[in-house]
PDB file with one MODEL, atoms N, CA, C and O in Angstrom:
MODEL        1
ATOM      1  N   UNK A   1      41.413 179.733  48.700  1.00  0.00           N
ATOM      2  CA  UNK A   1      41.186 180.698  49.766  1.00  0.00           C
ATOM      3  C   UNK A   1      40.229 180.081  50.774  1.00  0.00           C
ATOM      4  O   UNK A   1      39.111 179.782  50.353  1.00  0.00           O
ATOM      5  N   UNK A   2      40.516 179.857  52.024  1.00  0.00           N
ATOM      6  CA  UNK A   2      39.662 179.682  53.007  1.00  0.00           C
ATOM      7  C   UNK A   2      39.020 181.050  53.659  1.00  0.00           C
ATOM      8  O   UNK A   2      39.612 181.931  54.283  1.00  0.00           O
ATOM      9  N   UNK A   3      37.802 180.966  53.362  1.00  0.00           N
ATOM     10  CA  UNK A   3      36.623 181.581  54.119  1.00  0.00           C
ATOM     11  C   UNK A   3      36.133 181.544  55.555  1.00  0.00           C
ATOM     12  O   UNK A   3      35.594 180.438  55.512  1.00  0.00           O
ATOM     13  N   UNK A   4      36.013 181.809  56.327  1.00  0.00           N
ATOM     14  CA  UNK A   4      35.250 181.704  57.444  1.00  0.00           C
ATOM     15  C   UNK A   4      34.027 182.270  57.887  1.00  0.00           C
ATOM     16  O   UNK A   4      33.556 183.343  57.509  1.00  0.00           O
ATOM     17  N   UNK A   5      33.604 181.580  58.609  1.00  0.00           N
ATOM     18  CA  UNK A   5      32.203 182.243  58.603  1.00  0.00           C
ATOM     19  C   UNK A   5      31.747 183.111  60.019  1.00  0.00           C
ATOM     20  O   UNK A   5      31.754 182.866  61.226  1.00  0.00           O
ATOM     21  N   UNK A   6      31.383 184.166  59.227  1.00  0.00           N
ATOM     22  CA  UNK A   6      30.820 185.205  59.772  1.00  0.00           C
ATOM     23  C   UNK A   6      31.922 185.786  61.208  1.00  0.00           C
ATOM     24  O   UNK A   6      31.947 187.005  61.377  1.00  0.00           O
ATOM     25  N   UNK A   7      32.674 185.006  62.055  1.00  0.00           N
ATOM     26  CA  UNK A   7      33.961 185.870  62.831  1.00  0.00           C
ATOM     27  C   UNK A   7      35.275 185.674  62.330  1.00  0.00           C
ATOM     28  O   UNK A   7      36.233 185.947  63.052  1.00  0.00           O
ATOM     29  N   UNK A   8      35.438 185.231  61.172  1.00  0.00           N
ATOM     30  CA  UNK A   8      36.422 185.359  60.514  1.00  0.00           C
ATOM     31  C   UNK A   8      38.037 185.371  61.376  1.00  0.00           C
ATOM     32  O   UNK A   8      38.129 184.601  62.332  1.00  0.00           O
ATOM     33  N   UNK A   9      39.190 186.189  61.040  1.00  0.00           N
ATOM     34  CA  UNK A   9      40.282 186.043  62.097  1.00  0.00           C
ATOM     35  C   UNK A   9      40.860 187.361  61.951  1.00  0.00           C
ATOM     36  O   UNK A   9      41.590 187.826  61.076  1.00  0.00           O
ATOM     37  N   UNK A  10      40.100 188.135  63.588  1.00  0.00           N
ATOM     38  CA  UNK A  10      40.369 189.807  63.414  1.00  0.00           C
ATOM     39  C   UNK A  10      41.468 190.275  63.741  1.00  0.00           C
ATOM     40  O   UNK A  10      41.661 191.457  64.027  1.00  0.00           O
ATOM     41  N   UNK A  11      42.837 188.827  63.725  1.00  0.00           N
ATOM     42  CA  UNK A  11      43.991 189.176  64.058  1.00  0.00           C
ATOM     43  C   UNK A  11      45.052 189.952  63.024  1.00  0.00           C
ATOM     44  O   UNK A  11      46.156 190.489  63.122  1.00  0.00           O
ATOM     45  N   UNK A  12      44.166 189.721  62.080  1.00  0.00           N
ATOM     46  CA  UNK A  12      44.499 190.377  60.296  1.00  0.00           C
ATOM     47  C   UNK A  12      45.892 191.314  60.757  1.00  0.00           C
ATOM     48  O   UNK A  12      45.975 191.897  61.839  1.00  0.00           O
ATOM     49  N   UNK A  13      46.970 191.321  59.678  1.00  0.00           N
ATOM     50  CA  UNK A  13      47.568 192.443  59.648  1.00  0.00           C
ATOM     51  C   UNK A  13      46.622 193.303  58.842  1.00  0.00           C
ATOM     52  O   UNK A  13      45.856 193.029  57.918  1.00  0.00           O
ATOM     53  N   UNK A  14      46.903 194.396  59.457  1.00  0.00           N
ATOM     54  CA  UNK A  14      46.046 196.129  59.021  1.00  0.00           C
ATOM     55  C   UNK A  14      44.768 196.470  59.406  1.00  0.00           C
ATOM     56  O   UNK A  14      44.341 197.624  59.456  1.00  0.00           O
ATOM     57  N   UNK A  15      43.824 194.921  59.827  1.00  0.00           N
ATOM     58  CA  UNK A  15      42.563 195.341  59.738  1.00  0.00           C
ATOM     59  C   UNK A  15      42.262 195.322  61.494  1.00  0.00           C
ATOM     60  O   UNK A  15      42.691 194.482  62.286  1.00  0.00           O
ATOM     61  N   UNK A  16      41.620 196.206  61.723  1.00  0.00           N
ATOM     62  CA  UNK A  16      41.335 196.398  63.279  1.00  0.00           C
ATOM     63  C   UNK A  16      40.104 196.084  63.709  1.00  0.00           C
ATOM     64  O   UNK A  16      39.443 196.237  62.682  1.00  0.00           O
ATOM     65  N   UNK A  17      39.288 195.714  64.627  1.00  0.00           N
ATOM     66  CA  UNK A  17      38.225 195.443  65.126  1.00  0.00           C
ATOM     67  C   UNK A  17      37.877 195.591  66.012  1.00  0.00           C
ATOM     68  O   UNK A  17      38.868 195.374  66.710  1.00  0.00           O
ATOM     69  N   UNK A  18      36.649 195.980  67.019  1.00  0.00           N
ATOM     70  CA  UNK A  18      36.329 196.295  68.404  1.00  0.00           C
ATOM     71  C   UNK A  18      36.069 195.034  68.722  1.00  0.00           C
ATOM     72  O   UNK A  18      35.899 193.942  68.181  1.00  0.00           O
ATOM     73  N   UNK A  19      36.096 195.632  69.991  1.00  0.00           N
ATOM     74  CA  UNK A  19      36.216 193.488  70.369  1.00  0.00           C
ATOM     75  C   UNK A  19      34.434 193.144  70.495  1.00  0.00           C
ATOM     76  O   UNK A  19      34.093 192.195  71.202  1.00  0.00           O
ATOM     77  N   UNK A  20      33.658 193.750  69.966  1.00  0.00           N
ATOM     78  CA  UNK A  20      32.759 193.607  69.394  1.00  0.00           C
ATOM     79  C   UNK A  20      31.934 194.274  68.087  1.00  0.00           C
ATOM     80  O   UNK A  20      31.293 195.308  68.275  1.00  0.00           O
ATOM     81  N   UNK A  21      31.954 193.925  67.347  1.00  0.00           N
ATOM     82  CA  UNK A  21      31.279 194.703  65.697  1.00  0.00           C
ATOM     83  C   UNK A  21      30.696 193.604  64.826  1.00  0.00           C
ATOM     84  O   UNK A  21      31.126 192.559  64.338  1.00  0.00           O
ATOM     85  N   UNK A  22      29.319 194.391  64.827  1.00  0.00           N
ATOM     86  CA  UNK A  22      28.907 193.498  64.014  1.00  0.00           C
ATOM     87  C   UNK A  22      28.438 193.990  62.331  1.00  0.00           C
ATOM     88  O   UNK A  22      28.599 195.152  61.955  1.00  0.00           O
ATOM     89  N   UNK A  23      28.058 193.294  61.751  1.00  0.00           N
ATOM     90  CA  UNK A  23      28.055 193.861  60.494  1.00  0.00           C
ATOM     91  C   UNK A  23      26.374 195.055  60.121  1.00  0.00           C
ATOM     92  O   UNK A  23      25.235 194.592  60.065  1.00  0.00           O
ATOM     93  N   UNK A  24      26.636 196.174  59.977  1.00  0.00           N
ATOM     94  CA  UNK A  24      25.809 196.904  60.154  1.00  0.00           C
ATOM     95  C   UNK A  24      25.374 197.684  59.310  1.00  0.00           C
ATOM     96  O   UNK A  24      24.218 198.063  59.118  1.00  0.00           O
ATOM     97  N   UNK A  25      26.726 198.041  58.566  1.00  0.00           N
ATOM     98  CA  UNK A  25      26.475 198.520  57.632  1.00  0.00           C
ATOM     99  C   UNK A  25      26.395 198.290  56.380  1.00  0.00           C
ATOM    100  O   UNK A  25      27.019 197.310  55.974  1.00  0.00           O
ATOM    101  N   UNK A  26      25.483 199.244  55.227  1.00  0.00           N
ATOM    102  CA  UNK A  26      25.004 198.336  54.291  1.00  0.00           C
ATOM    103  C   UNK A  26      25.693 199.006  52.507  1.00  0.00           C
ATOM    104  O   UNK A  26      25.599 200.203  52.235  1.00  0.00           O
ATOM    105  N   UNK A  27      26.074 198.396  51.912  1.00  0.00           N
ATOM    106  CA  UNK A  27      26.634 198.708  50.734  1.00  0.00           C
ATOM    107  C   UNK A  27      25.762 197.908  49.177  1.00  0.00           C
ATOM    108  O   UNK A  27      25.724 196.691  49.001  1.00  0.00           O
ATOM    109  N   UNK A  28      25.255 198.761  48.390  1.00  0.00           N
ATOM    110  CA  UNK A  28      25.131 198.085  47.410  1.00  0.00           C
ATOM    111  C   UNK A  28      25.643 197.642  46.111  1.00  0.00           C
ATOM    112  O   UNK A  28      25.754 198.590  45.334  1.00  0.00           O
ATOM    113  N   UNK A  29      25.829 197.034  45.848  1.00  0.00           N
ATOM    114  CA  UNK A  29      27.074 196.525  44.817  1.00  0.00           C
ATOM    115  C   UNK A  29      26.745 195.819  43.568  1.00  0.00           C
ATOM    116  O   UNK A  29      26.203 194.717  43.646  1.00  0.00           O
ATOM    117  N   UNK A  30      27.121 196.539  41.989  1.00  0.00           N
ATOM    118  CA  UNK A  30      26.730 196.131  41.125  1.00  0.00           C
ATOM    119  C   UNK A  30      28.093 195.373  40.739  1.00  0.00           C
ATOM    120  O   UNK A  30      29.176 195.898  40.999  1.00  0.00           O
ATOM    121  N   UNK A  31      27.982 193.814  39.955  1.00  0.00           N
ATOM    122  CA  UNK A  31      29.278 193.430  39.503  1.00  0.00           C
ATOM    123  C   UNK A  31      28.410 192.572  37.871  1.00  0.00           C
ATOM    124  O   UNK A  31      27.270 192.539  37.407  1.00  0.00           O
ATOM    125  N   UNK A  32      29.903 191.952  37.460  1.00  0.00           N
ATOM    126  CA  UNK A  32      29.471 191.268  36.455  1.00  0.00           C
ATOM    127  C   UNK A  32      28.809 189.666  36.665  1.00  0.00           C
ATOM    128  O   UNK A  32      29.163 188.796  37.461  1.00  0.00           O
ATOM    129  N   UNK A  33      28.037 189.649  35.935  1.00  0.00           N
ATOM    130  CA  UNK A  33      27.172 188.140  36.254  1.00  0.00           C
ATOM    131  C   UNK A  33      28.369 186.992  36.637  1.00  0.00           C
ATOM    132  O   UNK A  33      28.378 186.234  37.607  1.00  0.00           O
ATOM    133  N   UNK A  34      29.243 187.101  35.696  1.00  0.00           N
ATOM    134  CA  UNK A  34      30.544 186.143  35.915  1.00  0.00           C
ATOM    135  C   UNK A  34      31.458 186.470  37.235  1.00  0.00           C
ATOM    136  O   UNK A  34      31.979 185.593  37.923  1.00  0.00           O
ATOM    137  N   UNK A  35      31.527 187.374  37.389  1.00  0.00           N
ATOM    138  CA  UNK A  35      31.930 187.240  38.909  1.00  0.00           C
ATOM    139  C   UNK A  35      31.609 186.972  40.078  1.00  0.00           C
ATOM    140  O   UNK A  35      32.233 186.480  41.019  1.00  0.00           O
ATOM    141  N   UNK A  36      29.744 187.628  39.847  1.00  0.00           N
ATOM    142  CA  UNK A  36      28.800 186.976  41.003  1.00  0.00           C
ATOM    143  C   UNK A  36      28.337 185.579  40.846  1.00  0.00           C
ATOM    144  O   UNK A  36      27.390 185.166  41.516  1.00  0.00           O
ATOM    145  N   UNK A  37      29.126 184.632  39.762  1.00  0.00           N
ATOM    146  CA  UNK A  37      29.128 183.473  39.562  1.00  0.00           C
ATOM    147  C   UNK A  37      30.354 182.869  40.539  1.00  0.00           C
ATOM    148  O   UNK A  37      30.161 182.072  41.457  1.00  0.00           O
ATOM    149  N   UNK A  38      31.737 183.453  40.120  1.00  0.00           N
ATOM    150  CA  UNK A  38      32.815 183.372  40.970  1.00  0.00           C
ATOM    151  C   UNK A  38      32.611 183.263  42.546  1.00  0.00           C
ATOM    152  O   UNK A  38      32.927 182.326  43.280  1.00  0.00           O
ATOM    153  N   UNK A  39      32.086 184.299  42.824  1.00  0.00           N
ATOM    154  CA  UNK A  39      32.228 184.747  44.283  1.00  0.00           C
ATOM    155  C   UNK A  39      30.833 183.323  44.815  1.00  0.00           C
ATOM    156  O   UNK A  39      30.930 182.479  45.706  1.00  0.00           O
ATOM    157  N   UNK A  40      29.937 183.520  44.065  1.00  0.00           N
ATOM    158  CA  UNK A  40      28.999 182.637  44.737  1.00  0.00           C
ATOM    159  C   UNK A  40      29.564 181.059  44.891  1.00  0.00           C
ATOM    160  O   UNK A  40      29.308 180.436  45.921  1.00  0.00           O
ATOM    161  N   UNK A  41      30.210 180.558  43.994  1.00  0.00           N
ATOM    162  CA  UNK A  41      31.074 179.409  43.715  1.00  0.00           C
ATOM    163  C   UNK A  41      32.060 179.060  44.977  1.00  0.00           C
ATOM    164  O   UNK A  41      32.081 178.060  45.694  1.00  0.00           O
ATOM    165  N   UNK A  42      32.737 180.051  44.988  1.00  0.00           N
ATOM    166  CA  UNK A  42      33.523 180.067  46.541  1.00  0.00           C
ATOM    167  C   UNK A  42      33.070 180.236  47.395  1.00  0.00           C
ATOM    168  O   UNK A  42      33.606 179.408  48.130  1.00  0.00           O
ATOM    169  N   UNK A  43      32.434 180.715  47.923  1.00  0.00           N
ATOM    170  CA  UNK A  43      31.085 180.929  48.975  1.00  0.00           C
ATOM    171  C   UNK A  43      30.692 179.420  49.302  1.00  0.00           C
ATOM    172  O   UNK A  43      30.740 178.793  50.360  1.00  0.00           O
ATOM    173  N   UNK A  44      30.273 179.045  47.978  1.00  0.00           N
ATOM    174  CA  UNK A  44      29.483 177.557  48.512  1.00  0.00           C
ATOM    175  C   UNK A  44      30.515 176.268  48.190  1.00  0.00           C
ATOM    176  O   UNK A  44      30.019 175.152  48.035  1.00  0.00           O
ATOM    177  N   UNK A  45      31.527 176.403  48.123  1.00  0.00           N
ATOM    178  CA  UNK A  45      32.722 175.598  48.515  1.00  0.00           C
ATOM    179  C   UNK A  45      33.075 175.247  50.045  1.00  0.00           C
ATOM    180  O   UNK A  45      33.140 174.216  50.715  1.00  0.00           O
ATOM    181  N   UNK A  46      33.312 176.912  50.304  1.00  0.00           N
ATOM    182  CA  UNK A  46      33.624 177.311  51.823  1.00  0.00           C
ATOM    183  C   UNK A  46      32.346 177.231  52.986  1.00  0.00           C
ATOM    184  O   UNK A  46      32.476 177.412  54.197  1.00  0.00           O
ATOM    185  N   UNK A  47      30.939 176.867  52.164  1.00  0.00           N
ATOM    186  CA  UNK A  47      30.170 176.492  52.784  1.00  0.00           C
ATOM    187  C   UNK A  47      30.030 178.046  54.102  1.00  0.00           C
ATOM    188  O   UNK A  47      29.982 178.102  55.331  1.00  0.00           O
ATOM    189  N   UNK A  48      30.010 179.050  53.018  1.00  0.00           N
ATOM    190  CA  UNK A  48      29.392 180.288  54.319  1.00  0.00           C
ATOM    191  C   UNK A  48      28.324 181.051  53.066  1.00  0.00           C
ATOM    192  O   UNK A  48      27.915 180.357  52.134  1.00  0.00           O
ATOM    193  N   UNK A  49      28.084 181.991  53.138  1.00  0.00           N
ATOM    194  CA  UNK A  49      27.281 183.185  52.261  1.00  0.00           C
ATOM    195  C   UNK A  49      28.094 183.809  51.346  1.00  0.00           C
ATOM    196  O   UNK A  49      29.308 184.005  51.273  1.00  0.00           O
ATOM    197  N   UNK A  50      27.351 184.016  50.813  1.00  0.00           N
ATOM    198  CA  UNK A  50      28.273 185.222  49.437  1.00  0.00           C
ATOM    199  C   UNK A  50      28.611 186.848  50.296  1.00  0.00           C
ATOM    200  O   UNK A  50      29.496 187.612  49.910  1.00  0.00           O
ATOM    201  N   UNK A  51      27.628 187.148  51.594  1.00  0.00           N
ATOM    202  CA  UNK A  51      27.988 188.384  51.680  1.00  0.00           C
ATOM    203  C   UNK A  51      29.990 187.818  52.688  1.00  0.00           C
ATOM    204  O   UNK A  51      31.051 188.441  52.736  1.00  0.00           O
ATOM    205  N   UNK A  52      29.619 186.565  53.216  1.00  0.00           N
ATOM    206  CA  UNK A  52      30.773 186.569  54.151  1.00  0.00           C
ATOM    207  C   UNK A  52      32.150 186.537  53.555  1.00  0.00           C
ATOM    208  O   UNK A  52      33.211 187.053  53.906  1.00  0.00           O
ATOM    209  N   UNK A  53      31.641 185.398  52.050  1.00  0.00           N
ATOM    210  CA  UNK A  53      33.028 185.502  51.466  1.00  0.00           C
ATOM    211  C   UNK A  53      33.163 187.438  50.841  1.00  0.00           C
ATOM    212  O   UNK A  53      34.264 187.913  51.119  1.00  0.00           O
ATOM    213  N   UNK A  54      32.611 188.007  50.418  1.00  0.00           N
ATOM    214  CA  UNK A  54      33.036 189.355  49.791  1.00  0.00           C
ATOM    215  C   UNK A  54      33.629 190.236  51.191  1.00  0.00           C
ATOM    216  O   UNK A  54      34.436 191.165  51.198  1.00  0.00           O
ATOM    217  N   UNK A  55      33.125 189.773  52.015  1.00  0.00           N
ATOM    218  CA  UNK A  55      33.350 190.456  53.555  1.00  0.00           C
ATOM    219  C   UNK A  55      34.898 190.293  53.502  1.00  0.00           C
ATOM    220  O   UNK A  55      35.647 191.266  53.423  1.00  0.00           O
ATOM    221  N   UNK A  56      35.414 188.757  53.561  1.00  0.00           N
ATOM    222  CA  UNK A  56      36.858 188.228  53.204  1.00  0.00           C
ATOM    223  C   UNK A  56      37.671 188.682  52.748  1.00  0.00           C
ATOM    224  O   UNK A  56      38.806 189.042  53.059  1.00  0.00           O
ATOM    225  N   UNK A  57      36.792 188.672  51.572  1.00  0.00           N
ATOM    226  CA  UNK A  57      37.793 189.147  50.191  1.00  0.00           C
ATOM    227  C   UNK A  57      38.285 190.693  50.465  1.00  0.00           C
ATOM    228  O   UNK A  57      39.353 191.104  50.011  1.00  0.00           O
ATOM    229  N   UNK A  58      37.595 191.328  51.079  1.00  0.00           N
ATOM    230  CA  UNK A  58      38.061 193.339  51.165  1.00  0.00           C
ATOM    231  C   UNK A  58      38.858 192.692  52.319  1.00  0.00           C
ATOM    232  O   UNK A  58      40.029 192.382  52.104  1.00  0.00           O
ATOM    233  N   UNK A  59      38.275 192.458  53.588  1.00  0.00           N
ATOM    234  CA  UNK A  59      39.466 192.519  54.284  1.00  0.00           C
ATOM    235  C   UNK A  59      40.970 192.335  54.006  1.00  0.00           C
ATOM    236  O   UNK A  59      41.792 193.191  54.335  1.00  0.00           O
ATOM    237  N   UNK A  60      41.335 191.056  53.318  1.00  0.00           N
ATOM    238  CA  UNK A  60      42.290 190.310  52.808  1.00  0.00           C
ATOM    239  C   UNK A  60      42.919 191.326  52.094  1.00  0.00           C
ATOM    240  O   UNK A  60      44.082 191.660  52.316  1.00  0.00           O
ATOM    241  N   UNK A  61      41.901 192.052  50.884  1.00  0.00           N
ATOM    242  CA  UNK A  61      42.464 193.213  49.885  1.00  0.00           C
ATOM    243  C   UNK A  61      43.166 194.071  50.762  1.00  0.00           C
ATOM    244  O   UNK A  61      44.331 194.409  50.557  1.00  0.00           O
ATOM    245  N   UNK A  62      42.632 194.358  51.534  1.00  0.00           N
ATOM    246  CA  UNK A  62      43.087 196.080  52.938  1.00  0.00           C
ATOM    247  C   UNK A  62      44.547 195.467  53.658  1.00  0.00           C
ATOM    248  O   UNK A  62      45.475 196.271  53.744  1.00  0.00           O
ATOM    249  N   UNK A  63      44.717 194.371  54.061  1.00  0.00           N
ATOM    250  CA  UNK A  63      45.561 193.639  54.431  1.00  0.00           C
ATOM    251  C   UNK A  63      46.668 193.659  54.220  1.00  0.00           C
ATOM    252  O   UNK A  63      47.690 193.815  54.889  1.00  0.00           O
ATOM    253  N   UNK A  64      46.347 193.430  52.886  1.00  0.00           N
ATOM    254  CA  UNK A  64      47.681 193.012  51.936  1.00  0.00           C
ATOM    255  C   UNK A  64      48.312 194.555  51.285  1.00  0.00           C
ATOM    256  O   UNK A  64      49.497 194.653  50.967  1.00  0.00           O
ATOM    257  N   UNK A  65      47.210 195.849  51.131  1.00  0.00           N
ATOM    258  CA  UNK A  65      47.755 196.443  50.277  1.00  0.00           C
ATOM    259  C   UNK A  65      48.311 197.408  51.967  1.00  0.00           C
ATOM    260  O   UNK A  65      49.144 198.315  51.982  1.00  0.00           O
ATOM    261  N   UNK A  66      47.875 197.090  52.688  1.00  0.00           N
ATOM    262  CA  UNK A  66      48.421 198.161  54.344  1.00  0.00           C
ATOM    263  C   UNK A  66      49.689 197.252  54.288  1.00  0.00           C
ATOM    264  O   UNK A  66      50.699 197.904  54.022  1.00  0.00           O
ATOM    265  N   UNK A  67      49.896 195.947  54.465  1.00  0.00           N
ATOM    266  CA  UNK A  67      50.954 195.526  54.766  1.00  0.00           C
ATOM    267  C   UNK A  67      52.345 195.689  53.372  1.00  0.00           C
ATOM    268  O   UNK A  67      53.543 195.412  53.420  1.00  0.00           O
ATOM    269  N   UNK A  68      51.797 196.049  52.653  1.00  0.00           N
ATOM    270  CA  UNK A  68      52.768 196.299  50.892  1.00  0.00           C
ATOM    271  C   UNK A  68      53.264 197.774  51.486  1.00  0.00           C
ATOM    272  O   UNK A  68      54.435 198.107  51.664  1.00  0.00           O
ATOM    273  N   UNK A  69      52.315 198.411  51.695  1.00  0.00           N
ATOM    274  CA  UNK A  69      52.748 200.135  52.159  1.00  0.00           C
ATOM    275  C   UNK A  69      53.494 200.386  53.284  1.00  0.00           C
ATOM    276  O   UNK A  69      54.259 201.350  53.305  1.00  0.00           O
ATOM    277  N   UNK A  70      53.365 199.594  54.292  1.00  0.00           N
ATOM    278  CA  UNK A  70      54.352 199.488  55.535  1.00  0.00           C
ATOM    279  C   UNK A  70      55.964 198.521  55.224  1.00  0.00           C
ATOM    280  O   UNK A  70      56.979 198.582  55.916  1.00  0.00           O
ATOM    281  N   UNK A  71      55.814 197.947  54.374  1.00  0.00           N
ATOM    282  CA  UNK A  71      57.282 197.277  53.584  1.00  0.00           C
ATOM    283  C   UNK A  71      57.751 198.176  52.889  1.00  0.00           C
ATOM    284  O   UNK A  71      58.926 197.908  52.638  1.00  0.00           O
ATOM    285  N   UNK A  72      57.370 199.307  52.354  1.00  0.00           N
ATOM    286  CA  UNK A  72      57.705 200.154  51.089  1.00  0.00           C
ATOM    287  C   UNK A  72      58.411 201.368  51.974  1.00  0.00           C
ATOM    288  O   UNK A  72      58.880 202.334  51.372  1.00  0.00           O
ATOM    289  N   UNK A  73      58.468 201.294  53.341  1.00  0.00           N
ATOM    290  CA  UNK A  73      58.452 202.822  54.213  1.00  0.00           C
ATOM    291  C   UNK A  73      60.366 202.500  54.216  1.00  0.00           C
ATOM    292  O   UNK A  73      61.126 203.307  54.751  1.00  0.00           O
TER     293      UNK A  73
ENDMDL
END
């Protein structure tokens, strides 16, 4: 998975963006040590932050499951 950092590509199928937004809002998130091993691992592969890759990762999730639901119509 390629990561990008911090403007990522808001051409996403499903995901929308103002042509300016920045990250503002705040979520706290408990996971398993082994995953925040995972995620940190890819993060520093892709050479960005752990919050940018998890940022990724939902978008990508929203993406894929908007674009599964618009194939299914």
């Amino acid at each position: 998975m390629q990561i990008t950092n911090r403007t990522g590509d808001w051409r996403r199928r499903g995901v929308e963006k103002r042509d300016y937004e920045t990250k503002s809002r705040r979520l706290f998130m408990a996971m398993r040590p082994s995953l925040h091993d995972s995620v940190k691992q890819l993060a520093a592969e892709n050479g960005v932050s752990v919050n940018d890759t998890i940022h990724q990762i939902l978008e990508d999730y929203i993406a894929y499951w908007r674009e599964r639901g618009e194939s299914e119509r």
